[in-house]
N, C-alpha and C positions, 0 to 999 in steps of 0.2 A: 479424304483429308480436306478438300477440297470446301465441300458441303459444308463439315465441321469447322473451319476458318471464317464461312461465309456465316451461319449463324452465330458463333463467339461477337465477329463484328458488328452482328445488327443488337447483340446485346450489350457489347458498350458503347454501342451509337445513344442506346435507349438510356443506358445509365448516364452519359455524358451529356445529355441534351440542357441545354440551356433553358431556365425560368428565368421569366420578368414579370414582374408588376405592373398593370396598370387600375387606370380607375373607370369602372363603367356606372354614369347616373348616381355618383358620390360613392360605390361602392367598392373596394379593391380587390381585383383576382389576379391568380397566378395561372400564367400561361407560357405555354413552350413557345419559345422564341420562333418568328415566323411565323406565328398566326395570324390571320384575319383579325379583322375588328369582329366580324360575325363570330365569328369560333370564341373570341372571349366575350364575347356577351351571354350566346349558349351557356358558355361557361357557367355564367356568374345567375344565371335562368330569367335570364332578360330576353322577351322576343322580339326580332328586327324580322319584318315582313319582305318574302324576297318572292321575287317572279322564275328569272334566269338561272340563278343559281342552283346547284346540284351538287351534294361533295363527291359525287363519282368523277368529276369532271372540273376542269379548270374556270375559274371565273371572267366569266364573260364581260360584266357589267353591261349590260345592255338594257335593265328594263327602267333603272333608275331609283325603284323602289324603298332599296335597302338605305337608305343616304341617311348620315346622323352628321353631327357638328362636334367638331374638336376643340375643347377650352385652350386658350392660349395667353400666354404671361400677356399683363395688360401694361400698353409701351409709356402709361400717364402715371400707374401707381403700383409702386416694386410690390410684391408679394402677392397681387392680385389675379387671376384667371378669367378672361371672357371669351364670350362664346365668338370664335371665329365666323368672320362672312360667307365662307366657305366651305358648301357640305362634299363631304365624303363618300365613296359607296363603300359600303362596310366589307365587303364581300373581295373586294381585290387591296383592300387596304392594310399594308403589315404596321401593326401595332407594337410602337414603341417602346423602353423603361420611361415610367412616369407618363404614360401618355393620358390624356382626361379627355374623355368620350362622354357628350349627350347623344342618349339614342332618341329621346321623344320632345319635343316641345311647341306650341303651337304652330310656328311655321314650319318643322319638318312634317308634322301631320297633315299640312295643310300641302305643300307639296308633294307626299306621296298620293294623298287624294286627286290632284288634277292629274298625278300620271294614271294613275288607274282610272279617270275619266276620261282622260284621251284614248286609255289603250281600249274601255271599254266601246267607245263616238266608233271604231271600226271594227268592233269584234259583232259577231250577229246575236242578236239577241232567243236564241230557239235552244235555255238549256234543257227544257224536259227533251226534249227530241235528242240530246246529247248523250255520245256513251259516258260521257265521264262526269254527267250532273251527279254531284253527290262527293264525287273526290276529285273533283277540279280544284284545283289550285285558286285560280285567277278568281273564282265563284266564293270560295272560303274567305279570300282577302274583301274584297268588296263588300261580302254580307259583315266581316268584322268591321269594317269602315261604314255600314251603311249605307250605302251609296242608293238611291233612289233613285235618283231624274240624273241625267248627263246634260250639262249646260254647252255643250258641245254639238256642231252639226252631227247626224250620224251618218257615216263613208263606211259602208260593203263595199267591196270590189268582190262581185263573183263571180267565181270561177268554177271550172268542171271541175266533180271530184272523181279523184284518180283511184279506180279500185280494179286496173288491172290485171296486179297480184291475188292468185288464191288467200293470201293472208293477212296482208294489214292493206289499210285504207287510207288514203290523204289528201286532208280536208284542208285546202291550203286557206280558205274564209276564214278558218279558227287559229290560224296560226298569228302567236304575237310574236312572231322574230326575235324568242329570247337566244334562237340557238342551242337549245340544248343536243337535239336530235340532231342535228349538222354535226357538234363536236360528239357527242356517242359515237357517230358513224365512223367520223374521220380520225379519231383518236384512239376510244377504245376497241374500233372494229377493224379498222383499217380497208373499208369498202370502199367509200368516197360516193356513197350512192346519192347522197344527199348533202346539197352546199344552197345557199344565197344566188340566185340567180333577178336581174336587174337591176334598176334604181328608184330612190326616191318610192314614191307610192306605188312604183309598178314594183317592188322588190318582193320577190315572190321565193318561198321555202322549198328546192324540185331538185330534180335527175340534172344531171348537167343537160344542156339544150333543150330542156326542157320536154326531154320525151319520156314516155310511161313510165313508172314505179317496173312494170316488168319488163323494159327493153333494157334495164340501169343493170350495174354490178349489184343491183341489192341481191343479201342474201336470205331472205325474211327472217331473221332473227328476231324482229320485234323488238331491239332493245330502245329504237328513236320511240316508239310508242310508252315502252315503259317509263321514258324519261320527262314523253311532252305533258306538261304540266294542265295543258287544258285538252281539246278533242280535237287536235288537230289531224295526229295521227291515230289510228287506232285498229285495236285484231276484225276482222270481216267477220262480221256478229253471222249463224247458223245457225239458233237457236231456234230460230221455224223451222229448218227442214226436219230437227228435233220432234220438238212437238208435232209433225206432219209424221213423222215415222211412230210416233208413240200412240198415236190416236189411229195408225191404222192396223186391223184387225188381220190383217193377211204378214205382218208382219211378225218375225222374232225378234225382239229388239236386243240385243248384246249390248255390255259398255264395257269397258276398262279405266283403268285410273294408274295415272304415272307415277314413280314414287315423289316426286318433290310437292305435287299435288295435297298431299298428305299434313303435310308440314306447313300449309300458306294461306288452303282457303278459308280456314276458322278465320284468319285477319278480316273478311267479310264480313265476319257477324261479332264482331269486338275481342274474337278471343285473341292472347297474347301470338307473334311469330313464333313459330316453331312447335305450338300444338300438336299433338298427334290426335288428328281427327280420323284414322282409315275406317272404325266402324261405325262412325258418322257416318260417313260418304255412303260406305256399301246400303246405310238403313234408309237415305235422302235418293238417292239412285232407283232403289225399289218404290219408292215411296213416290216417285215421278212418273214410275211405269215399268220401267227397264224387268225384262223377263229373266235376265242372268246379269249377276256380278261376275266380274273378272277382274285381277289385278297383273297391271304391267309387268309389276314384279316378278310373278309367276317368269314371263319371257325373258328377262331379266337375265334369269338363272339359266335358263336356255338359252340364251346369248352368248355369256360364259361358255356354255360345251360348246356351242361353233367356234368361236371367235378365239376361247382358250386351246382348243384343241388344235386349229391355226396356229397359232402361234406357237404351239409347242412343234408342230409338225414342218412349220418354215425353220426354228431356230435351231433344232436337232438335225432336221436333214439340209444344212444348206440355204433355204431359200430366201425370196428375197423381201430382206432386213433392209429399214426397222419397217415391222406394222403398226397402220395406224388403224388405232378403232376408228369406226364407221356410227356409233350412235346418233348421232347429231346431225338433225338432214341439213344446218346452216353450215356447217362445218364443210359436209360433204356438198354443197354448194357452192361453198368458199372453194374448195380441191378445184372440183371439175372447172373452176372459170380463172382461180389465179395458180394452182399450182399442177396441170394436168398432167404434170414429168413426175408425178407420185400417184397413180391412177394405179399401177401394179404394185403398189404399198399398202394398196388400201386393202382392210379387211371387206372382204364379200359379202358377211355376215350382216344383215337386215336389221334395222334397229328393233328394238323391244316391241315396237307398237308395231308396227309393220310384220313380226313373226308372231303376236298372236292373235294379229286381225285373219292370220293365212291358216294357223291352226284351229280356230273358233269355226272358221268354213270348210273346214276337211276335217280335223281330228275328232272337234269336238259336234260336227255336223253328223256325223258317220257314226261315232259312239249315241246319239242319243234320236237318230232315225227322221234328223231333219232334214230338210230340201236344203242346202245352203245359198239356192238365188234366192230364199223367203229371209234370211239374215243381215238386219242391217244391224253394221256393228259402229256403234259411236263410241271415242275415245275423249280423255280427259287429260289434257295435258297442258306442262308449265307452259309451253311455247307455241309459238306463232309459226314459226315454220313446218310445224309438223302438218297445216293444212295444206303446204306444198307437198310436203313428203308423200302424203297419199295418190298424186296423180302424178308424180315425177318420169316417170318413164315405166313401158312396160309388166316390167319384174313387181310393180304394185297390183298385179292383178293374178296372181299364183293360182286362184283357186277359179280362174274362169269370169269372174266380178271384180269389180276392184274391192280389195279385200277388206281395206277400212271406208264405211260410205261418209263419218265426218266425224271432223273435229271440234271437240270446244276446249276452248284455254278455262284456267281456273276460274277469272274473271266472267265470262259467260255462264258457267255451271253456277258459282253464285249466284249470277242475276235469274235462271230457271230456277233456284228453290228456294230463293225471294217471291217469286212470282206464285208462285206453288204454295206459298203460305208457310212452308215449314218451319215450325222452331226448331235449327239446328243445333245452336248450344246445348237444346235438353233432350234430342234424341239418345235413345239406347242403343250401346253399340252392336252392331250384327256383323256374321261373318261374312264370308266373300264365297261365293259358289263353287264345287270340286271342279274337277281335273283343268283348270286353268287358274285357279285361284292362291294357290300355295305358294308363299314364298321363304327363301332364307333372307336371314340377315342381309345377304351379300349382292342380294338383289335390290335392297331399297336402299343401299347407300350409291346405288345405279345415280343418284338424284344432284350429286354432289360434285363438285371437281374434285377429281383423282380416286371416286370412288368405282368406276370400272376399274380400272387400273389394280386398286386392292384386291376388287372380287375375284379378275381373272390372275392376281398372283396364289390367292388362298390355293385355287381349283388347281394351278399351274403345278404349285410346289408337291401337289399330293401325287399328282397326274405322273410328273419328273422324277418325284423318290419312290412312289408306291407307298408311303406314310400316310398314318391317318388325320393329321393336320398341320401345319406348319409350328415351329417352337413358340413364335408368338403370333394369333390370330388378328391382330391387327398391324399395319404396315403404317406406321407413324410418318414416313418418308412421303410419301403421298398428299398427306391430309397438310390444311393449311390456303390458306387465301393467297399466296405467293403464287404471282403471277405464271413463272413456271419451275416447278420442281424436276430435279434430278435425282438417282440414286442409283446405288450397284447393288440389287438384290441377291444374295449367296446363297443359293438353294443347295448347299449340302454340296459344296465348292463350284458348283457350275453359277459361273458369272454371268449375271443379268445386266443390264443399262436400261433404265428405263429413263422417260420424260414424260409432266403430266404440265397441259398448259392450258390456263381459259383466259379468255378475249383474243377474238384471232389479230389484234396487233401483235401480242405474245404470238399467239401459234407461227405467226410469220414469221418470226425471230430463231425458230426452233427448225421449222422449214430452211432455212438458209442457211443453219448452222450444219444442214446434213448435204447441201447441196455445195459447201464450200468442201465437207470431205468426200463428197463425187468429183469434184473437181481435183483436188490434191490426190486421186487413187488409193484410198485407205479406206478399211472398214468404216461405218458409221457409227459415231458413237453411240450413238441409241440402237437398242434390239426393241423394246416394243414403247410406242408413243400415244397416250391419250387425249384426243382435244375433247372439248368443250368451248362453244363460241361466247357463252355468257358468262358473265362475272360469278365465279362461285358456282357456275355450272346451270344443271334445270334447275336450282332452288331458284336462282336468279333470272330465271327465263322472261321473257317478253310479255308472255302471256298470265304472268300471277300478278296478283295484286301489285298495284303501281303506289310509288311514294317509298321502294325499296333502298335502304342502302345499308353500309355493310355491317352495319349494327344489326341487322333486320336479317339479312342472310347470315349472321353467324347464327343469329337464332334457329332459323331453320334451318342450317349445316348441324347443328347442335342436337335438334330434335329429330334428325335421319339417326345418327351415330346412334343416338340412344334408344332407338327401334330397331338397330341394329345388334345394341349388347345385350338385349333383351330378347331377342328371337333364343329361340330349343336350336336351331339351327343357322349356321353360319358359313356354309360354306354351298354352292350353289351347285355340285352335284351328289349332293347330301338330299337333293329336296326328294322326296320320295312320289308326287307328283312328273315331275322331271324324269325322275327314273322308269315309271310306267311309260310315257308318252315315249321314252326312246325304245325299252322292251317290247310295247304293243306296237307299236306303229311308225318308227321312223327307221328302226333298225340302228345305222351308223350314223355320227354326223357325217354333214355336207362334207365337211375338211376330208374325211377318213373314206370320200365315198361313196356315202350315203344318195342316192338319188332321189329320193323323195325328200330328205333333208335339204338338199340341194337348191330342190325344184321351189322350195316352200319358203324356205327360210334365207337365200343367197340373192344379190343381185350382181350386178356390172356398173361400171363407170364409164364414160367419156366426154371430152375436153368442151366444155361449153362457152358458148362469145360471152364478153364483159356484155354489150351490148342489146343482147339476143334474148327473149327468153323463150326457150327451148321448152317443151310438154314430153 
């Protein structure tokens, strides 16, 4: 009932919301009360150039950029309107009934030009050598202004760069103090990894006290990178050691591809978000060298049998409730260093990438008479943190090597088949290589927030009844951008409580709502809980295309669901795939048993320092 009140409300919040008129550049729009001056100028397809600003995130005002001037009644002659002495930043500015906005006129143009001369007088000038020439912000604005010569001394301050962390980089030279990645961190992430530390010109973008990116609470998420507008921060480019494993002749080279993957990196080469590129990928993959395609997906579905079979084996017999998926190595980083009193909640169960980097070197090494230390397996993923995942602790190394030898984010895989020459738009699509390649539906909504969640209820409800799929194959409860969902799923009267939350500010929130009912001695409200640390889940990850916001992840939330209604199969121990590898070779899951399941596909947890960072 609960739920059902709580949505009725948000739909007469929407029906009740208040319209006002203003006028933008002589023109009138209508806008919900509470807007920006930016939001109605969008509106009305008027562009105001911003640095700082992000609609993920609260308005900073910091770069200066966005400034327009407000008509105002003239105090000499009734009926009249002139331009106020006084400009505005559009961007933290709520727009009035009757308000009259100039967004452009020569002195406001003339003023955002010396701020972007000054911001350029200390930014360094090396953009070919920059990851983010091409879809830099700061680079777009100046080339639409022209900007040629700086009448300005030029001030570098440089500094070491900080590349610590297996995963992202930070270039503190390139940083122009709009803050965005300071509030991502400290707002949507709830880290604090990253604040303002100094003054005046010493004021520098860092870890508190200024020690490494990996002595901080960071969790590599990557989301401060997806949001810095220029190449301050950015994912730790691999793409040699790529090319260095492709080019060598003693090598097998393996890849894999994540499902959100799928849905983001056509934005590279202009096609819309939410593309369905996967036999793209699989034909630009071979086409670079790679000896076998494999899709994550495939693991995916095996994920499901560990992780669902857990869960049904903690929730029937007892044990201890609620579980939390384990896909997400930022998640499971966030656990071990702010939540380690949920370390025996955690599901066992190996992420997607991590269980087919261990089967690619034992299952599918064995099946086809390879060495597997000749195996180097590269994977393709939305996020940034998954280059930590692979050298985390021991249990990444199942098969004797460490199982996955590198990662590239979406962004990287673009730039190798850029490099590569491919015309990706007009390749033909190809399939994905057997017994690791197959997946269901239920695996490539793996990409999304509250899409495990669904997968392992499909698997759950059949697993629970003995029926051959549940009455309806999608679970509506789940899906949705709502920071975090609830619901009481009724599997044929056995009562479920789920929660599905992304941005660990949210997951915090969810976390202390279980440790207020350990405190009060009562069951937990939730029996099984999914995170996801990024907005919208891996469509949103750190490592896809940058300049994302939630128009751009519905797109691609949009185009998983519909590679999902369109699979023959949709539930993930349907996959037939799936069913060999447990028949031939793994026997039982890990949950049920299984020892070689176990061994392959399971890891461990323990409490890590904020401060420390532990290998």
């Amino acid at each position: 009932m609960g739920d059902l009140e709580s949505r009725e409300r948000k739909v007469f919040k929407k029906m009740e919301t208040e319209m006002i008129s203003v006028e933008i550049n002589g023109k009138s729009v209508e806008v919900a009360k509470g807007s920006n001056i930016l939001q109605a100028a969008k509106k009305a397809n008027i562009k105001i150039p911003t640095l700082c600003y992000h609609p993920d995130l609260k308005p900073g005002a910091s770069c200066g950029i966005c400034v327009v001037r407000q008509l105002v009644p003239s105090r000499t002659e009734p009926g009249k309107f002139v331009p106020s002495p006084k400009l505005l930043r559009a961007c933290c500015t709520e727009v009035t009934p009757g308000m009259k906005i100039v967004t452009h006129d020569p002195d406001i143009v003339q003023v955002r030009r010396t701020v972007l001369e000054l911001i350029l007088a200390n930014h360094p000038q090396d953009c070919l050598q920059c990851p983010r020439s091409g879809s830099c912000e700061l680079q777009a604005i100046a080339a639409d202004f022209g900007i040629r010569d700086i009448p300005f001394p030029k001030e570098v301050i440089t500094r070491p760069v900080d590349d610590s962390t297996p995963s992202i980089v930070l270039n503190s030279d390139k940083c122009i103090k709009c803050g965005r990645c300071a509030e991502v961190c400290q707002q949507m992430q709830n880290v604090w990894a990253l604040e303002f530390i100094g003054r005046g010109e010493n004021t520098v973008m860092s870890p508190a006290a200024g020690v490494p990116l990996a002595e901080s609470p960071c969790i590599k998420c990557g989301q401060c990178s997806a949001h810095c507008p220029v190449g301050a921060i950015y994912e730790k480019d691999e793409t040699a050691k790529v090319w260095t494993a492709l080019r060598d002749p003693d090598k097998v080279c393996l890849v894999q591809i994540a499902p959100a993957v799928r849905v983001a990196l056509g934005e590279a080469f202009g096609m819309q978000p939410g593309s369905i590129t996967t036999g793209k990928i699989y034909a630009a993959l071979r086409m670079l060298g790679f000896d076998k395609v494999f899709d994550t997906n495939f693991s995916a579905d095996v994920t499901i049998m560990e992780e669902g079979t857990e869960f049904i084996k903690r929730f029937t017999g007892g044990g201890n409730l609620p579980l939390l998926t384990s896909c997400c190595p930022a998640w499971t980083d966030w656990m071990e260093k702010y939540a380690p009193d949920f370390t025996e909640n955690f599901s066992t169960a190996k992420s997607p990438q991590q269980m087919l980097s261990a089967l690619a070197k034992s299952y599918w090494a064995e099946k086809n008479g390879v060495d597997h230390t000749k195996i180097h397996m590269t994977s393709i993923m939305p996020c940034t943190s998954k280059k930590y995942e692979i050298s985390r602790d021991e249990y990444m190394n199942a098969t004797g090597t460490q199982d996955t030898d590198v990662v590239l984010t979406t962004r990287e895989l673009a730039r190798m088949i850029k490099a590569a020459g491919i015309d990706f738009s007009n390749l033909e699509d190809e399939p994905a290589d057997r017994l690791l390649g197959s997946y269901t539906g239920a695996g490539t909504i793996f990409g999304v927030t509250g899409g495990v969640m669904e997968a392992a209820l499909r698997t759950a409800y059949c697993l629970i009844t003995g029926e051959a799929q549940p009455p309806s194959i999608e679970f509506s409860e789940v899906r949705g951008m709502d920071g975090i969902k609830t619901a009481t799923i009724d599997i044929k009267g056995t009562k479920v409580n789920i929660a599905v939350a992304h941005q660990m500010g949210n997951v915090e929130k969810v976390i202390n709502q279980i440790r207020e009912d350990r405190r009060n001695g009562v069951r937990p409200r939730y029996d099984f809980i999914e995170v996801m640390a990024c907005r919208g889940g891996c469509i949103g990850g750190g490592g896809q295309p940058c300049l994302a916001t939630d128009a751009v992840r519905a797109k691609r939330t949009a185009g998983l669901y519909s590679d999902d209604e369109r699979s023959t199969l949709r539930m993930s121990h349907l996959n037939p795939e799936v069913q060999s590898l447990y028949r031939d070779y793994l026997g039982e899951t890990g949950a049920n048993g299984g020892e070689r399941a176990e061994h392959l596909l399971h890891t461990k947890y323990r409490k890590r320092d904020l401060y420390r960072f532990e290998t």
